[in-house]
LOTOR-838158 format. One record per residue (C-alpha): residue in one letter; residue number from 1; x, y, z. Coordinates in Angstrom, 1 decimal. Layout:
N
  rest   nr    east   north      up
     A  NUM       X       Y       Z
...
REM end
This chain:
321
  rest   nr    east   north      up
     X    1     0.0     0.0     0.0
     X    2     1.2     3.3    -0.9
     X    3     2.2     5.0     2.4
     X    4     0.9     8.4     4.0
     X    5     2.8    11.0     3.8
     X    6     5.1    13.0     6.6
     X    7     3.9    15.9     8.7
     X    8     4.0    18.7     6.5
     X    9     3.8    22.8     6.6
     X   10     2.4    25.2     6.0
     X   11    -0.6    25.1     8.6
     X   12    -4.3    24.8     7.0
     X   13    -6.5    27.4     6.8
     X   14    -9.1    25.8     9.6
     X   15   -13.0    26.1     9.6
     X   16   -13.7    23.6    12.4
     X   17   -17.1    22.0    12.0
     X   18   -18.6    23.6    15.7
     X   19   -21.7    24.4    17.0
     X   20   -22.3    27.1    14.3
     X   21   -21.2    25.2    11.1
     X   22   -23.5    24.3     8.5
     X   23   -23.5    21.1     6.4
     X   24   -25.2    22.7     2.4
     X   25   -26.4    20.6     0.0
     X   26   -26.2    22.3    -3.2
     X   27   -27.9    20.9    -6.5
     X   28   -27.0    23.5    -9.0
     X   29   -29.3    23.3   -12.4
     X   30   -31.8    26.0   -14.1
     X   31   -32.1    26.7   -10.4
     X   32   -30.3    25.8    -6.9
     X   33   -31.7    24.4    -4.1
     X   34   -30.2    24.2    -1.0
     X   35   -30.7    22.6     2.6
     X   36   -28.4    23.2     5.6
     X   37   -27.7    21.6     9.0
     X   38   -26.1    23.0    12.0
     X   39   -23.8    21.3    14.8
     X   40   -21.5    18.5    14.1
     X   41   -23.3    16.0    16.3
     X   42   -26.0    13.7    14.2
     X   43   -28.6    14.9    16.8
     X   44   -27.8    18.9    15.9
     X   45   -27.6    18.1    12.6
     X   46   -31.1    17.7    11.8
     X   47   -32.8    17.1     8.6
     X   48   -31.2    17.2     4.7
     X   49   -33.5    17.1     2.0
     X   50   -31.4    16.1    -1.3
     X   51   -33.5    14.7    -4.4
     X   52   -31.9    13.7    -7.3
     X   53   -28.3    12.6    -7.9
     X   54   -26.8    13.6    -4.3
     X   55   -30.7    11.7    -2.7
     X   56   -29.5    10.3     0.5
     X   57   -25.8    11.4     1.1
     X   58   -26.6    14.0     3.5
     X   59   -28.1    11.2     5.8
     X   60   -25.8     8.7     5.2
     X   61   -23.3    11.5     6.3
     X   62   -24.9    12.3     9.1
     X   63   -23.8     8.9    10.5
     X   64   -20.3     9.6     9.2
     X   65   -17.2    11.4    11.3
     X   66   -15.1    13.8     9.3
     X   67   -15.7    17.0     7.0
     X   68   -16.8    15.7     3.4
     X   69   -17.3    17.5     0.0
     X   70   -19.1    16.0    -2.5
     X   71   -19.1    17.3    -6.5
     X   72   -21.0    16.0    -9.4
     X   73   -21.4    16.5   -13.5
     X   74   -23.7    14.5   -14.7
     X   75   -22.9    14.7   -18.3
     X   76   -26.2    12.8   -19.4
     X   77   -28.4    15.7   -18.2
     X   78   -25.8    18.4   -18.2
     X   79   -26.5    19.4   -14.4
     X   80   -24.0    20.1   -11.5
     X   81   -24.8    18.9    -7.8
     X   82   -22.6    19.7    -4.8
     X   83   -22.2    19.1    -1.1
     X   84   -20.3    20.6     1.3
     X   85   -19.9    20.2     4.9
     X   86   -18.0    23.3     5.7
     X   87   -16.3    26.2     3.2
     X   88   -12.7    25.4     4.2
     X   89   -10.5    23.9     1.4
     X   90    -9.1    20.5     2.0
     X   91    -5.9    19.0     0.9
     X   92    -5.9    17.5    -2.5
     X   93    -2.9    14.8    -1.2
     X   94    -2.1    12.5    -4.3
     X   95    -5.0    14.0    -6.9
     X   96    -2.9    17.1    -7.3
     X   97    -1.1    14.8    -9.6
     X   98    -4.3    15.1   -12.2
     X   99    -3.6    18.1   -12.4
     X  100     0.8    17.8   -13.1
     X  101     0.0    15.2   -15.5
     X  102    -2.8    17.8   -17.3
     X  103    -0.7    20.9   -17.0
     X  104     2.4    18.3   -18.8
     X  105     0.1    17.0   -21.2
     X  106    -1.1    20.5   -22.3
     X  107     2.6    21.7   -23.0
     X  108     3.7    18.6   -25.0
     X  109     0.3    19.2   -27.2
     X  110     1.0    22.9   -27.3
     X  111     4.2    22.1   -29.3
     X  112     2.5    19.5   -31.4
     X  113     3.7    16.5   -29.7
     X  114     2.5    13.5   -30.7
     X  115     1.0    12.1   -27.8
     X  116     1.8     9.7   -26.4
     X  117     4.2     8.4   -28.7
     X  118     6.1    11.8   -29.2
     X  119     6.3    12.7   -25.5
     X  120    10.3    11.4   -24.3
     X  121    10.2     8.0   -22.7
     X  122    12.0     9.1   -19.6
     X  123     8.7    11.3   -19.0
     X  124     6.0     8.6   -20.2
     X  125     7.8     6.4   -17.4
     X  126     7.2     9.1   -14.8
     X  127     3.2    10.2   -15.8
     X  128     2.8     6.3   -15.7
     X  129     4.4     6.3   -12.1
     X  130     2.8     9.0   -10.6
     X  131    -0.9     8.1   -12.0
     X  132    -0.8     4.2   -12.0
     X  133     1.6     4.0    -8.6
     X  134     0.8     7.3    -7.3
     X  135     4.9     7.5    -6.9
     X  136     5.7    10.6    -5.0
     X  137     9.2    10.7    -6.4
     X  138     8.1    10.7   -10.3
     X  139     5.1    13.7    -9.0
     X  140     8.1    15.7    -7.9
     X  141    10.3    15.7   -10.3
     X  142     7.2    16.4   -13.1
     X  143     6.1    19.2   -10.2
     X  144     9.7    21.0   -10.2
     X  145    11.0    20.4   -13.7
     X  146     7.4    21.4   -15.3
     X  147     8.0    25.2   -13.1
     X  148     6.8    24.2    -9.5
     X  149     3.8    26.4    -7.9
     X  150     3.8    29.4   -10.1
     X  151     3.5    27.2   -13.9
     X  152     0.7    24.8   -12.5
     X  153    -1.3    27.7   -10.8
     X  154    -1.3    29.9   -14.8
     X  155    -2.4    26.7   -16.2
     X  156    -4.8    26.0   -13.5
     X  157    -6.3    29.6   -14.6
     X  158    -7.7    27.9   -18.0
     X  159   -10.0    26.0   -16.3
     X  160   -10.6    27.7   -14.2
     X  161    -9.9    26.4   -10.7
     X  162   -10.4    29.0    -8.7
     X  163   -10.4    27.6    -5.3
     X  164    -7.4    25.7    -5.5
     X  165    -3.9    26.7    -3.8
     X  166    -0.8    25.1    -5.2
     X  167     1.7    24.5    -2.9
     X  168     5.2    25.4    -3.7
     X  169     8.1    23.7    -2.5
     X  170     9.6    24.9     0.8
     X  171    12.9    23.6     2.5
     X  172    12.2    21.0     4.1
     X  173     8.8    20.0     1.1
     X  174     8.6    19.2    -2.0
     X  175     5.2    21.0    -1.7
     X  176     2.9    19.5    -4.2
     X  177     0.7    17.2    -1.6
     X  178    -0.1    20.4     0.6
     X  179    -2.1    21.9    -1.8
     X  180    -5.8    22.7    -1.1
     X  181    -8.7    22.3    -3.2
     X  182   -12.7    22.1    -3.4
     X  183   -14.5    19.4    -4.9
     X  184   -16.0    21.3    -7.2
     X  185   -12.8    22.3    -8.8
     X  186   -11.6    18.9    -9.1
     X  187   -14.9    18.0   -10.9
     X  188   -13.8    21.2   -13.6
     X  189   -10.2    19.2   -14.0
     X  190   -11.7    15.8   -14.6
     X  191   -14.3    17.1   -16.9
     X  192   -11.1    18.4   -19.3
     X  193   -10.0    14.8   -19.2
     X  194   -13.6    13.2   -19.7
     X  195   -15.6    15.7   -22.5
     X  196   -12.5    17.9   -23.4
     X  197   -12.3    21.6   -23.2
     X  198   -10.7    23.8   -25.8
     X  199    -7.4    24.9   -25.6
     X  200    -6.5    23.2   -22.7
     X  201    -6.6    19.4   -23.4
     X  202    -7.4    17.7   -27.1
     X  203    -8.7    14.6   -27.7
     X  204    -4.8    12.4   -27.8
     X  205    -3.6    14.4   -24.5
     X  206    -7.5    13.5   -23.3
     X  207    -7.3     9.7   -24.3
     X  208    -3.7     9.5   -22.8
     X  209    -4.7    10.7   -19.6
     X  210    -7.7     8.6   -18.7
     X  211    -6.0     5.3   -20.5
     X  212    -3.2     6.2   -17.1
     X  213    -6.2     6.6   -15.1
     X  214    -8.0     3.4   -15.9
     X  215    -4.9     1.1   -14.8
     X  216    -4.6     2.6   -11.4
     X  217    -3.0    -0.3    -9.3
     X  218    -5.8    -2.9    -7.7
     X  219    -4.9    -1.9    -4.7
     X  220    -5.0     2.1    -5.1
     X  221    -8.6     2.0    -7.2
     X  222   -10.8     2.4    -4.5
     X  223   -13.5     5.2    -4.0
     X  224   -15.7     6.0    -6.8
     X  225   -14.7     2.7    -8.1
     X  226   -17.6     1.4    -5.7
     X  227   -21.0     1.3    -7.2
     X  228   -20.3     1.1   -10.7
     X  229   -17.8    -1.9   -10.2
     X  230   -20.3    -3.0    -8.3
     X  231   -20.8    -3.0    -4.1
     X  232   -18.5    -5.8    -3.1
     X  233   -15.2    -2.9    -2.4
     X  234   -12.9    -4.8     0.2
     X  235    -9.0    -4.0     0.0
     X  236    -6.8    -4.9    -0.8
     X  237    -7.9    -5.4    -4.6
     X  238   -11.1    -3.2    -3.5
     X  239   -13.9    -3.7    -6.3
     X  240   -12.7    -5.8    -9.2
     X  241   -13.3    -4.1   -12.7
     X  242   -16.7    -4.4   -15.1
     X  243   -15.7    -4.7   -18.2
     X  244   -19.1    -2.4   -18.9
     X  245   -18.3     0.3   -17.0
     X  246   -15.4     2.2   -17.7
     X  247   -13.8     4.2   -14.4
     X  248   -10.6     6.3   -14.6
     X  249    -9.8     7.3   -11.4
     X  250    -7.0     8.6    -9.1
     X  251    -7.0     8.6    -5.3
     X  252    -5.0    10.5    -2.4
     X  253    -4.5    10.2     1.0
     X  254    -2.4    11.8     3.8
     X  255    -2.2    12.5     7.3
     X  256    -2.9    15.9     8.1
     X  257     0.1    18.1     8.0
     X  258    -1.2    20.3    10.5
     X  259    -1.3    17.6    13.2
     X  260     2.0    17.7    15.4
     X  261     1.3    14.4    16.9
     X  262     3.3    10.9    16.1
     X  263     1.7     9.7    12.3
     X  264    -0.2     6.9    13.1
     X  265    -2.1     9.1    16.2
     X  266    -3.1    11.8    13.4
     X  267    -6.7    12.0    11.3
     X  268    -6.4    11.3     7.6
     X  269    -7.2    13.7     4.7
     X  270    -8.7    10.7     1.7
     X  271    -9.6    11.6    -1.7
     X  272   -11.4    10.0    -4.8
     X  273   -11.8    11.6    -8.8
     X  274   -12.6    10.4   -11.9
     X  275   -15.0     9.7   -14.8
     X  276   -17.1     6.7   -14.9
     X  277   -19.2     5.8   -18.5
     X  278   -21.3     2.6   -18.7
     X  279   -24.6     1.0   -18.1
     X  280   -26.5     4.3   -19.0
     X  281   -24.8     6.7   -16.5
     X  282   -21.6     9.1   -17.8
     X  283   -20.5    11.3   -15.0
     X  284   -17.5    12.6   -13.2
     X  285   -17.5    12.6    -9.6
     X  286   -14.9    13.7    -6.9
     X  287   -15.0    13.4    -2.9
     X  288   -13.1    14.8    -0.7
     X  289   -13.2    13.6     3.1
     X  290   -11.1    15.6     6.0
     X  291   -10.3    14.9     9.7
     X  292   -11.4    11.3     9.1
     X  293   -11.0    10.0    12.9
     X  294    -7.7     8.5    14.3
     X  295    -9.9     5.6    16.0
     X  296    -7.5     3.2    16.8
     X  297    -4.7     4.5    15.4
     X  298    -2.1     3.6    12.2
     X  299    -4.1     2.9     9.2
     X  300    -7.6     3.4    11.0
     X  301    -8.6     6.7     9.5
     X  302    -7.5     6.2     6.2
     X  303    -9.6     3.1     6.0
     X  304   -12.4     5.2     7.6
     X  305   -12.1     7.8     4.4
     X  306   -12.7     5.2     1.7
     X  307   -15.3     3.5     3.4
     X  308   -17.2     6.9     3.7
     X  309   -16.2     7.6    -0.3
     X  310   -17.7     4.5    -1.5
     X  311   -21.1     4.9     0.7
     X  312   -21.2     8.2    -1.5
     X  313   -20.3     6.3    -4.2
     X  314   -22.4     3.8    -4.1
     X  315   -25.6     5.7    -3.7
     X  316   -24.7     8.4    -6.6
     X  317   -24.5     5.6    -8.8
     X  318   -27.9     3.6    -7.8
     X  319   -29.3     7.2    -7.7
     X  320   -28.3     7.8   -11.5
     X  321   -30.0     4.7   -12.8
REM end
């Protein structure tokens, strides 16, 4: 299993979940409606009304520890849906690298690459590392040698991913895995990938991508995975592949760098993005879950953030049916 990553700086930008914090569920189409819940207890949290795509997450959260974003683009009817437990950005961890593989892929199609076949081996080998293996060391050296935070935050502009704060490296960090994000803007990333979006990906750089994203090791393609693979999701191989449903995914995980306590006594950021296509559904989904609980220590409360991801998961798919 790919392993969490070390305390990190600089400190996060906190919006604890308290008394006064509200819990929205957003389903943006020709209109928005909107519920909200205050208190982070399930007894203050009251009632969440949710029809449609996002129809029971807010009470299946309720049941859930953690802070959880939830973004959806449903491509079949065109319509958005969000959900939000809290404002405060949350730490992309290992999707970040989505978006170094784009803001590569985008430079090697702005000079006409061929792609894939025209991009140099030596960097083929390290876009399949850092997607397929999620392989820190390939990320970093695409993250510095493709201009570190200032060249991935201009290209991040095109899309435009507005809530979303690239880390840049520091003395002691590579920086890359501190950066924050929303849900929502992850959703605008994997929907270059998915449908395209002029001038920032094309159809070979788009094809390239999710063919990296679709052979995700068994063991790192949990998450959204769960539902359309079906509802059987145990590690370590998680849910095993339909070949009906199509699911190009990348997931991230980390202890949270702002906790100063040993690793395995600190809650777990856990992340899931990606397009699934098959069986009459064609969206792109991403969730984002924060502060997922140290329980028992170790590996507790990363296990804890995939298992809430693929109750989401699940019920967005069975909802889109």
């Amino acid at each position: 299993m790919h392993s969490s990553h070390p305390p990190l700086s600089p400190p996060l930008r906190r919006s604890v979940l308290l008394a006064a914090s509200l819990l929205t569920c957003i389903s943006l189409a020709a209109g928005l409606a909107s519920s909200a819940w205050a208190g982070e207890s399930r007894a203050a949290r009251g009632t969440c009304t949710d029809p449609g795509p996002l129809d029971g997450v807010c009470d299946y959260l309720m049941d859930r520890k953690g802070v959880v974003q939830v973004a959806l683009f449903d491509q079949k009817t065109g319509r958005f849906a969000q959900l939000s437990e809290g404002d405060a950005p949350q730490y992309t961890a290992s999707i970040v690298k989505v978006d170094i593989l784009a803001h590569w892929l985008r430079r090697f199609q702005k000079r006409d690459v061929n792609i894939p076949n025209g991009i140099p081996y030596s960097i083929r080998y390290l876009m399949q590392r850092m997607i397929q293996n999620s392989d820190n060391a390939a990320a970093t050296s695409l993250f510095y040698f493709g201009g570190g935070c200032d060249a991935l935050t201009r290209f991040n502009a095109r899309i435009p991913m507005n809530d979303t704060d690239v880390a840049c490296e520091t003395p002691n960090y590579y920086g890359w895995g501190n950066t924050t994000t929303s849900a929502p803007d992850q959703v605008r990333l994997m929907k270059a990938f998915a449908y395209g979006m002029p001038k920032v990906l094309g159809p070979d750089a788009r094809s390239y991508g999710l063919d990296l994203m679709q052979g995700v090791e068994p063991d790192q393609r949990f998450g959204i995975s769960c539902g359309p693979w079906g509802n059987t999701c145990e590690p370590p191989n998680y849910a095993d592949p339909d070949p009906d449903v199509t699911v190009a995914l990348k997931n991230g995980w980390k202890t949270l760098p702002t906790c100063t306590d040993p690793i395995a006594q600190c809650p777990w950021q856990v992340n899931s993005t990606g397009w699934v296509n098959g069986k009459g559904r064609n969206y792109v989904l991403t969730v984002l879950t924060t502060r997922d609980p140290v329980g028992s220590g170790g590996l507790y409360g990363f296990n804890y953030g995939i298992d809430t991801i693929q109750g989401v998961s699940k019920l967005i798919w069975s909802n889109l049916n």
